[in-house]
C-alpha positions as CSV (number, residue, x, y, z in Angstrom):
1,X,37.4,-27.2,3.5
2,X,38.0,-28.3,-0.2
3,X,35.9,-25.8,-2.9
4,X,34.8,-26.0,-6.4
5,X,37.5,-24.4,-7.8
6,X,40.1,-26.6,-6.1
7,X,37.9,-30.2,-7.4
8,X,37.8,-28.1,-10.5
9,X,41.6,-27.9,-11.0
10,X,42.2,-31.5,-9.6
11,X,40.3,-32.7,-12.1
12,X,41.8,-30.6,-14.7
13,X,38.0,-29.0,-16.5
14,X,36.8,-25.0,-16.1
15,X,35.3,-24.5,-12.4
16,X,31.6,-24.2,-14.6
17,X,32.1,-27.8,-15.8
18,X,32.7,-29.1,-12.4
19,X,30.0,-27.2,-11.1
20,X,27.8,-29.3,-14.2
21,X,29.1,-32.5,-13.6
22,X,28.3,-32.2,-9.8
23,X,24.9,-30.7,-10.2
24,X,23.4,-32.3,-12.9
25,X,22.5,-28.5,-14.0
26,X,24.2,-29.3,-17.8
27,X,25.4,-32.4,-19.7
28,X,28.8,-33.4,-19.4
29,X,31.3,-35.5,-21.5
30,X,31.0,-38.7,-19.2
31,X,35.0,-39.0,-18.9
32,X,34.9,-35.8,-17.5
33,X,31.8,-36.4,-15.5
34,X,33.9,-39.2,-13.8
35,X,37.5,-37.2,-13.4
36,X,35.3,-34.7,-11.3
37,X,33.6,-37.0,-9.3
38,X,37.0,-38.6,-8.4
39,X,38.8,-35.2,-7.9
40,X,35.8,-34.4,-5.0
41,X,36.0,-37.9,-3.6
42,X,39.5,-37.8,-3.1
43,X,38.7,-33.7,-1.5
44,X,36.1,-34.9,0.7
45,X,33.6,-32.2,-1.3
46,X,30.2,-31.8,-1.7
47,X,28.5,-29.4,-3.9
48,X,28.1,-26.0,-2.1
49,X,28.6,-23.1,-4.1
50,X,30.0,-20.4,-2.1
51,X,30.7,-16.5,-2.7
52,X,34.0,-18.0,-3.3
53,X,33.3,-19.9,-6.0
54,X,31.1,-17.0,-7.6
55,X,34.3,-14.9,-7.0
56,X,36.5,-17.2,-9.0
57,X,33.9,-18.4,-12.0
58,X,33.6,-14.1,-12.2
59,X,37.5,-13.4,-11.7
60,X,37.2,-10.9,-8.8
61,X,37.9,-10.7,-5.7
62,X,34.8,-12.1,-2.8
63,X,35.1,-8.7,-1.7
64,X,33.3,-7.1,-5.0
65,X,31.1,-10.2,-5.4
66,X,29.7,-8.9,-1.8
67,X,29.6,-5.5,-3.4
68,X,27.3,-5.9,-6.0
69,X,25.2,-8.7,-3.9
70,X,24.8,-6.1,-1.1
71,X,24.5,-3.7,-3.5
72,X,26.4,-1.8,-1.1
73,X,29.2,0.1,-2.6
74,X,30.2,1.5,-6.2
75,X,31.0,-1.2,-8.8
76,X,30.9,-1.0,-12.8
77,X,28.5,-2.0,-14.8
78,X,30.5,-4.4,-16.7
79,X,32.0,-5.9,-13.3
80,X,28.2,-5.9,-11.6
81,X,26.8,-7.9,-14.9
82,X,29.8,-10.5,-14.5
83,X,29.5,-10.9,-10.8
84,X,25.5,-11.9,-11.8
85,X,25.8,-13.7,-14.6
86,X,28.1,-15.8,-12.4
87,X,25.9,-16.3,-9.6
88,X,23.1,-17.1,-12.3
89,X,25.2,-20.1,-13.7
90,X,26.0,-21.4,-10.0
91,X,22.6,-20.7,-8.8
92,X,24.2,-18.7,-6.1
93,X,21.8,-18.3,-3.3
94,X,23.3,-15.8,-0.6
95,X,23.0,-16.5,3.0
96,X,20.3,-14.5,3.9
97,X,20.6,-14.7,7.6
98,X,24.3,-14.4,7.6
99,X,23.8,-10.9,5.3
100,X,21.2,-9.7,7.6
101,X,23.2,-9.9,10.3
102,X,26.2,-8.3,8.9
103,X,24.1,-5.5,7.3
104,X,21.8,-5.3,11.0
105,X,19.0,-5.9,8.8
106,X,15.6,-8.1,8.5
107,X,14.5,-6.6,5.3
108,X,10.8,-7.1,6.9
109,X,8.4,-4.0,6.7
110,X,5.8,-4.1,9.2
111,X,2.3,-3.5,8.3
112,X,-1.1,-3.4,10.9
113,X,-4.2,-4.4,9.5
114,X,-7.0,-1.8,10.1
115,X,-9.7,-3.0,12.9
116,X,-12.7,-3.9,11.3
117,X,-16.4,-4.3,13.3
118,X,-17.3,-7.6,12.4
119,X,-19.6,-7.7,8.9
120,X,-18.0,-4.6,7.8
121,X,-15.0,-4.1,5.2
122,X,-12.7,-1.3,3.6
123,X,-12.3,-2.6,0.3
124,X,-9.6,0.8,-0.4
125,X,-7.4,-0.3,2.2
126,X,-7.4,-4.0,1.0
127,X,-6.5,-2.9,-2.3
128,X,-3.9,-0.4,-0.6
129,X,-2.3,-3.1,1.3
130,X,-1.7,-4.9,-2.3
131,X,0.1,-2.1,-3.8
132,X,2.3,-1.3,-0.7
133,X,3.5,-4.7,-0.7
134,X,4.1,-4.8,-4.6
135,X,6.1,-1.7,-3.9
136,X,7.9,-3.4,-1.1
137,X,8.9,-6.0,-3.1
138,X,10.6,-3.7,-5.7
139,X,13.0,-2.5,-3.2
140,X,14.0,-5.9,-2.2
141,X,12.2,-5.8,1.3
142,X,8.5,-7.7,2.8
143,X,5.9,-7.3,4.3
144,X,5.4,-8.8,8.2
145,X,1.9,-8.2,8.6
146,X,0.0,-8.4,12.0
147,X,-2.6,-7.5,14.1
148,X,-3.5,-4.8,16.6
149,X,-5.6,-4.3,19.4
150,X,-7.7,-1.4,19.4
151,X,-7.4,-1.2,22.8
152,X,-3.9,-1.2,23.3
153,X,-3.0,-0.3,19.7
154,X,0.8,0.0,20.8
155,X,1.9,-3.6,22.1
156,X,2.6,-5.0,18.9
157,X,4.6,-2.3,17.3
158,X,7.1,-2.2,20.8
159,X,7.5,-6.3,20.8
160,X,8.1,-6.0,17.3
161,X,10.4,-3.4,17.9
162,X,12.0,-4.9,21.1
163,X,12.6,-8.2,19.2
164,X,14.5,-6.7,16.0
165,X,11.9,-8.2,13.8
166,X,11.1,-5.0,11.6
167,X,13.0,-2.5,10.1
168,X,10.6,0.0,9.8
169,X,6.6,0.2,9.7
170,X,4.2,1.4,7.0
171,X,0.6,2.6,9.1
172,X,-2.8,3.1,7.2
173,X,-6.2,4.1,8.8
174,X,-4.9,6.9,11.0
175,X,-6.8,9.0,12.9
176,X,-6.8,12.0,14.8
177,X,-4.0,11.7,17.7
178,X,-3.0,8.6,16.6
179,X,-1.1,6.5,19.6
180,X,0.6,4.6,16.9
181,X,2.2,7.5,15.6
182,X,3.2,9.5,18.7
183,X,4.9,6.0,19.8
184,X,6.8,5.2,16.9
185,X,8.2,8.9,17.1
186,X,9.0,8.6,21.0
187,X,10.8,5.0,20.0
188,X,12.5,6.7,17.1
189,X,11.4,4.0,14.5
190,X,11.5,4.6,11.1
191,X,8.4,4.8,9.4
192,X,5.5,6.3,7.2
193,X,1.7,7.0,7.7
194,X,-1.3,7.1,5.1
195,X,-3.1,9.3,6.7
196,X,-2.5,12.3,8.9
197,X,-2.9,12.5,12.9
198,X,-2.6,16.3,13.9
199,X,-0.8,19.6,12.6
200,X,1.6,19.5,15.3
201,X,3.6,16.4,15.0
202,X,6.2,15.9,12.5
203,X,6.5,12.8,10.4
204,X,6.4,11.4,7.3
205,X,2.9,10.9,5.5
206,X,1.0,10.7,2.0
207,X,-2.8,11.6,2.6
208,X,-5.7,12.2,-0.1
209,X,-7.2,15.4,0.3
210,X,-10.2,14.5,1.6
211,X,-11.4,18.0,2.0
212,X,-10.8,18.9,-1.7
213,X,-12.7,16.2,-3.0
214,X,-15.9,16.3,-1.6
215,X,-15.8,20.1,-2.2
216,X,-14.8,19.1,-5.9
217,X,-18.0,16.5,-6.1
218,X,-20.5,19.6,-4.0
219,X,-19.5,22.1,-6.8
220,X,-20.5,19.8,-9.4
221,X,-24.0,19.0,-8.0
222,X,-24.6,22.4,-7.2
223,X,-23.5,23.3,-10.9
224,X,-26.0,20.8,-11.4
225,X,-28.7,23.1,-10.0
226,X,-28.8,20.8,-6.8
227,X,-29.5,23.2,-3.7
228,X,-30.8,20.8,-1.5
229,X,-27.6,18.2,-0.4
230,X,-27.4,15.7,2.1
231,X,-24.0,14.2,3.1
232,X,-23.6,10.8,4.8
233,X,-20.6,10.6,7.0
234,X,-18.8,8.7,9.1
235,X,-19.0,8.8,12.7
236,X,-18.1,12.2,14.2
237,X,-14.0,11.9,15.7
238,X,-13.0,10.2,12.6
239,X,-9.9,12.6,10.9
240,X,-10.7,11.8,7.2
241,X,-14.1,11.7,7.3
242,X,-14.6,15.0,9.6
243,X,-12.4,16.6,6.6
244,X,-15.1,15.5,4.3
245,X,-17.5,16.4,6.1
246,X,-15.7,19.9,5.9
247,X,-15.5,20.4,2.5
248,X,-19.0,19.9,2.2
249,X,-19.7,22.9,4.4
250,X,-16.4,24.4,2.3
251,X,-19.0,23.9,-0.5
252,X,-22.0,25.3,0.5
253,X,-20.9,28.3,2.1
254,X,-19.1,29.1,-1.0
255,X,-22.6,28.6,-2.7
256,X,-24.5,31.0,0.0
257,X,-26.7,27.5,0.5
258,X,-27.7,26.6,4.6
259,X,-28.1,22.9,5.7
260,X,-31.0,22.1,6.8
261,X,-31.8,19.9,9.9
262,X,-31.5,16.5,9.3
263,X,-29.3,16.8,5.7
264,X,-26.5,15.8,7.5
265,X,-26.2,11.8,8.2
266,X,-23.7,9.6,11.0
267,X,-23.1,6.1,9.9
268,X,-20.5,3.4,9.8
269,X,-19.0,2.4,6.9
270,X,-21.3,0.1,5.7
271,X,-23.9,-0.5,2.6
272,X,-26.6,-1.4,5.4
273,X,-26.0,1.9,8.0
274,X,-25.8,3.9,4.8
275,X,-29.5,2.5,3.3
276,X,-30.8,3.5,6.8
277,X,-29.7,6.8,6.8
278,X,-30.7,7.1,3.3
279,X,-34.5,5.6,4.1
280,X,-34.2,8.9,7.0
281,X,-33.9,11.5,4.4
282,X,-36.5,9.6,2.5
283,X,-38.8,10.2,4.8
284,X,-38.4,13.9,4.5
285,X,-41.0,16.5,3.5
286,X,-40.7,16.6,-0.3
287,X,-40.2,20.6,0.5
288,X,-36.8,19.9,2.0
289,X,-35.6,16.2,0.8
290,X,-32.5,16.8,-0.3
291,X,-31.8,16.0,-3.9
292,X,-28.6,15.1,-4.0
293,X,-26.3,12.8,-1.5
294,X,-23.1,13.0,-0.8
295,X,-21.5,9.9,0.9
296,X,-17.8,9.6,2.1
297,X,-17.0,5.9,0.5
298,X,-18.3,4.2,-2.6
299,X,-19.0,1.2,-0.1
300,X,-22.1,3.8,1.7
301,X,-23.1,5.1,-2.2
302,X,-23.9,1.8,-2.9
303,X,-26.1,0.9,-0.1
304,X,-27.7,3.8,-0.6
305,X,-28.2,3.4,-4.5
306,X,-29.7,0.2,-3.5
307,X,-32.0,1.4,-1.3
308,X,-33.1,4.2,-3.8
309,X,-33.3,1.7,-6.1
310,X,-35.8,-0.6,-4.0
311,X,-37.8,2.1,-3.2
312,X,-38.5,2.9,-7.1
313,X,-36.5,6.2,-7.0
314,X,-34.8,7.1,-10.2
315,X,-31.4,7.7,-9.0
316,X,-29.8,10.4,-11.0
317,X,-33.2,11.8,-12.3
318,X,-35.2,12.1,-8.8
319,X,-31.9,11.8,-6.7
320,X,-28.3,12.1,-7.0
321,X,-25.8,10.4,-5.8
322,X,-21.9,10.7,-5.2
323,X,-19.2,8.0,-3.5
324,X,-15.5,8.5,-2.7
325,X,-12.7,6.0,-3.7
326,X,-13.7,4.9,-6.9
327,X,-13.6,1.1,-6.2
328,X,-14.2,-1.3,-9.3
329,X,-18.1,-1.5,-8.0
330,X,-18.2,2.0,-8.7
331,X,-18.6,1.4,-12.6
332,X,-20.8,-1.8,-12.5
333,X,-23.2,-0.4,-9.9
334,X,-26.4,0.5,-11.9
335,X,-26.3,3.7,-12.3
336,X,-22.5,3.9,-12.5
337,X,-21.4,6.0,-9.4
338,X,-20.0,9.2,-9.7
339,X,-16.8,9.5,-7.3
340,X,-13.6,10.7,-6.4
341,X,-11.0,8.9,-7.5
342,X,-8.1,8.1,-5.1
343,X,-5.0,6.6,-7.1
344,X,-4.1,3.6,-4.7
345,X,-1.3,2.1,-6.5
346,X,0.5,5.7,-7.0
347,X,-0.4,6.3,-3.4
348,X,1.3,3.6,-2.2
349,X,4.4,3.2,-3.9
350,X,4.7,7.3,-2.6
351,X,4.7,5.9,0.9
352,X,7.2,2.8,0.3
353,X,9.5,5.4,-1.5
354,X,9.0,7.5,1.9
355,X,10.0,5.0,4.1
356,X,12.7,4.1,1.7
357,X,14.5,7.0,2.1
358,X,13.6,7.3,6.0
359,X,15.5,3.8,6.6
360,X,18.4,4.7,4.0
361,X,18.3,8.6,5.7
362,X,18.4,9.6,2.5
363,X,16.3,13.6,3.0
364,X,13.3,13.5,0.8
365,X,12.1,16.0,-1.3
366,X,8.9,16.2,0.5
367,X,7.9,14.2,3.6
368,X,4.6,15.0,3.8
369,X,2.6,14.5,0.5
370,X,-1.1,15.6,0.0
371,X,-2.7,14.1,-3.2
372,X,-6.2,15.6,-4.5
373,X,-8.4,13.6,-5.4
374,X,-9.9,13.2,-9.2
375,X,-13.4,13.7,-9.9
376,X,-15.0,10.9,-11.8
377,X,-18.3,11.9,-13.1
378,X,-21.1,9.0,-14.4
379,X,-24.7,8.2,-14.5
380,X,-25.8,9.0,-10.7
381,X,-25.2,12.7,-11.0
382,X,-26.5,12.9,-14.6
383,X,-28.4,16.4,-15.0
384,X,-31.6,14.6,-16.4
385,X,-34.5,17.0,-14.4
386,X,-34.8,21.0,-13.0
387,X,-34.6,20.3,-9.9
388,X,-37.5,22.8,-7.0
């Protein structure tokens, strides 16, 4: 099979020019416009740029051109910008299939969404889902993303996994015993969790401090003067939010404060279940209503801001408030929530650098990465009254 650079030197012109005069990419002096027509006539050729070609136009051998595509073994800087600037000007596309199957690579991360009850969202985990893949993309992989059955959370990782479709997996919304996770680690499958599942397993995770931050956000009520705090939580079961829930005791231990029956909410992770366990507390003898609340997601703060709201409380004056995430709401919510700040984007490109290094086995500095929280104080804790 004929190639550029043979038409090239039939038709007496640089292999760039023939490349030109074939693709229409630059203009050409007609007369030599036609001699390389003629020259790939006479050949049989039609334009198709291969790693040969790029090879020729950068005066190495295919072998480095595959080097510094590949990117997989040592080549100098000077040789790596010729080798690109000559793929550039042949608008060289590589075989993609033809390199994954060399390399035994799909250069496809797989990614679960979380399960959702209909009506209800985790606006953190969307935005964590944006970074990851942003960060995936910088390392020259994407994101497969699918779906998963709660009931039989497994079945999608193994025919994933059976059919060579994935290289690795990125999981978020883990819980406690996770089936995901003890899977993936009996099928020996690279990967990396947000979230933790137990303290006995080893693998590779970057978690928020849950704990710390709603200990972090207690303090600073109670250095408020608050004594009486509520906490609305998710339902009991759920590893993150039980670690909340624990730093709120962490807390008020450390403060010599008890908590009273009934300062201690259950609900989903909704604005609506939050507003009803807020209108509980409400309802309260004014002795023993808390005066400050505590909930585990800026999603719950808001509903229960809301409901304050409607039912002419002054939040921040008569009641305080606290969320967790620091979603974008968080500031144009009237008053502006104070919350714990998680740093998604850094968060994420952690756990892409993880699994980075898990698929290169290249041993990490630290596997497992625990991030605190940042306390973000605004208007709904503001120390505006002495407090009973």
């Amino acid at each position: 099979m004929a190639t550029l650079k043979q038409v090239a030197a039939l038709a007496k012109v640089p292999l760039l020019t023939a490349y030109h005069a074939l693709s229409g990419a630059a203009d050409v002096p007609p007369a030599q416009r036609e001699s390389v027509r003629a020259a790939a006539e006479q050949l049989g050729y039609s334009l198709n740029v291969t790693i040969k070609d790029v090879a020729a136009l950068a005066e190495v051998s295919i072998a480095t051109v595959s080097y510094v595509l590949n990117d997989s073994a040592p080549v100098s800087a000077a040789t790596r910008h010729r080798v690109l600037e000559a793929a550039a000007a042949l608008n060289y596309r590589p075989n993609v299939n033809g390199r994954i199957l060399q390399a035994n690579k799909t250069r496809l991360i797989g990614y679960g969404w979380h399960n959702l009850k209909r009506g209800h969202s985790a606006p953190f985990l969307e935005r964590f889902a944006y970074w990851m893949a942003q960060a995936v993309e910088s390392y020259g992989y994407h994101v497969l993303t699918f779906a998963h059955s709660a009931d039989s959370p497994t079945d999608a990782y193994r025919e994933l996994i059976q059919t060579n479709r994935v290289d690795g997996f990125i999981l978020s919304h883990t819980n406690r015993n996770d089936p995901r996770i003890r899977y993936l680690l009996e099928a020996r499958v690279p990967f990396v969790a947000f979230g933790r599942a137990n303290d006995r397993w080893d693998f590779p995770y970057v978690d928020v401090d849950g704990r710390e931050g709603v200990r972090l956000v207690a303090e600073h009520l109670i250095g408020l003067g608050h004594t009486r705090l509520a906490l609305i939580g998710w339902p009991e079961g759920s590893l993150s939010g039980d670690a909340r829930v624990q730093g709120y005791f962490d807390a008020l231990d450390a403060a010599a404060i008890s908590p009273q029956t009934g300062w201690i909410k259950r609900a989903e992770n909704s604005a609506a279940a939050a507003a009803a366990a807020a209108a509980d507390l409400l309802e309260m003898p004014l002795a023993t209503r808390p005066t400050a609340i505590l909930c585990v997601s800026d999603l719950m703060a808001v509903g229960v801001i809301n409901h304050l709201n409607r039912c002419g409380v002054q939040v921040g004056y008569d009641i305080a408030v606290s969320g967790f995430d620091d979603d974008p709401i968080a500031e144009l919510i009237q008053p502006s929530l104070t919350t714990l700040r998680q740093p998604v984007d850094d968060l994420a490109a952690q756990v892409v650098a993880l699994l980075m290094a898990e698929l290169e086995r290249i041993p990490a500095p630290q596997r497992q990465i625990l991030v605190a929280p940042q306390l973000i104080v605004r208007a709904s804790t503001a120390p505006q009254r002495q407090f009973p």
